[in-house]
KOLZASE-747536 format. One record per residue (C-alpha): residue number from 0; residue in three letters; x, y, z. Coordinates in steps of 0.02 Angstrom, whole numbers, plus 32768, in hexadecimal, padded with zeros to 4 digits. Layout:
N
k;r;east;north;up
NUM;ALA;X;Y;Z
...
# end
This chain:
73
k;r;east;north;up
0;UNK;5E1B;6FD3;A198
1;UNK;5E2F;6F0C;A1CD
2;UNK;5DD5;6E9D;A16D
3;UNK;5D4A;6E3B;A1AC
4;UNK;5D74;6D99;A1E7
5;UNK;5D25;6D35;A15C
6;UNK;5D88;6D99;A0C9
7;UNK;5E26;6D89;A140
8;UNK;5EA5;6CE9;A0E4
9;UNK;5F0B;6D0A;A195
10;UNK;5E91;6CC5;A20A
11;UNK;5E9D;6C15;A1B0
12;UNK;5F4F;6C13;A18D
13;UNK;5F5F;6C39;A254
14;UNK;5EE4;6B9D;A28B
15;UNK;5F51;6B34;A206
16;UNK;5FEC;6B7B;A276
17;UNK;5FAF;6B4E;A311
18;UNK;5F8E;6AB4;A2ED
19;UNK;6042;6A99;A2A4
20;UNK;6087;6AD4;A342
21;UNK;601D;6A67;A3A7
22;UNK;605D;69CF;A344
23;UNK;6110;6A06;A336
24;UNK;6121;6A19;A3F9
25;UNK;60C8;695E;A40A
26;UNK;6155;692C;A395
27;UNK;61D4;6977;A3F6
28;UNK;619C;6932;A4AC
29;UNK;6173;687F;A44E
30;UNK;622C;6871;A40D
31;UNK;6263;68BC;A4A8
32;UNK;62C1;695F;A477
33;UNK;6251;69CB;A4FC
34;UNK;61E3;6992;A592
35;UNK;6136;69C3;A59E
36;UNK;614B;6A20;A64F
37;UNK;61ED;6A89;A5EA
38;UNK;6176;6AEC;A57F
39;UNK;6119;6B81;A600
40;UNK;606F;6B5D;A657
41;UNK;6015;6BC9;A5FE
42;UNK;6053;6B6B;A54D
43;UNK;602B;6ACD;A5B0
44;UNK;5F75;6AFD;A5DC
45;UNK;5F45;6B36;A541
46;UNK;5F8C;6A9C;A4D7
47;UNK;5F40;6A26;A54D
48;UNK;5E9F;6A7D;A530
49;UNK;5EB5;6A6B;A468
50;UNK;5EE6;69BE;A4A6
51;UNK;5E2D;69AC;A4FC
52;UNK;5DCA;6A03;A488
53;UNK;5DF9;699A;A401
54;UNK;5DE3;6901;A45A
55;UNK;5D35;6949;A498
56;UNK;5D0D;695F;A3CF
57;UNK;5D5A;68AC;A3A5
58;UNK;5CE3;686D;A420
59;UNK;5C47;68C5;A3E6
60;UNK;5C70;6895;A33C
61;UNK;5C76;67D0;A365
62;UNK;5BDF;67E7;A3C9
63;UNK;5B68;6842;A349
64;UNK;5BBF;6799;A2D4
65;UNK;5B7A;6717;A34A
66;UNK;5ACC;675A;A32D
67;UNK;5AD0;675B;A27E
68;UNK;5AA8;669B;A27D
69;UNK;5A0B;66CF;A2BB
70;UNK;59DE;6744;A237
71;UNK;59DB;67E0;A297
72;UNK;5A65;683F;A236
# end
């Protein structure tokens, strides 16, 4: 029987993964060993949309900051 996602060490070590493959293939198009465009469309959709949700998050988080001179948080 699979355990339940909570008791499960695999599910964190494969975020931790995907985030070091998301960062190695940056490195790799920033030094340019590989374009962007030479990894497959659907590896190109889904790390822009890490790309955007993590900008989306980055932004929430410097927004909920700007009212904390206020008080609110």
């Amino acid at each position: 029987m699979p355990l339940p996602p909570q008791n499960n060490p695999l599910i964190e070590s494969d975020a931790d993964l995907a985030r070091v493959t998301e960062d190695l293939v940056n490195l790799l198009v920033q030094k340019g060993v590989i374009l962007f465009t030479d990894l497959p469309p659907g590896a190109q959709a889904k790390l822009l949309a890490r790309q955007q949700t993590r900008a989306n998050m980055v932004n929430s988080l410097k927004l909920l900051g700007e009212d904390s001179e206020d008080g609110l948080i």
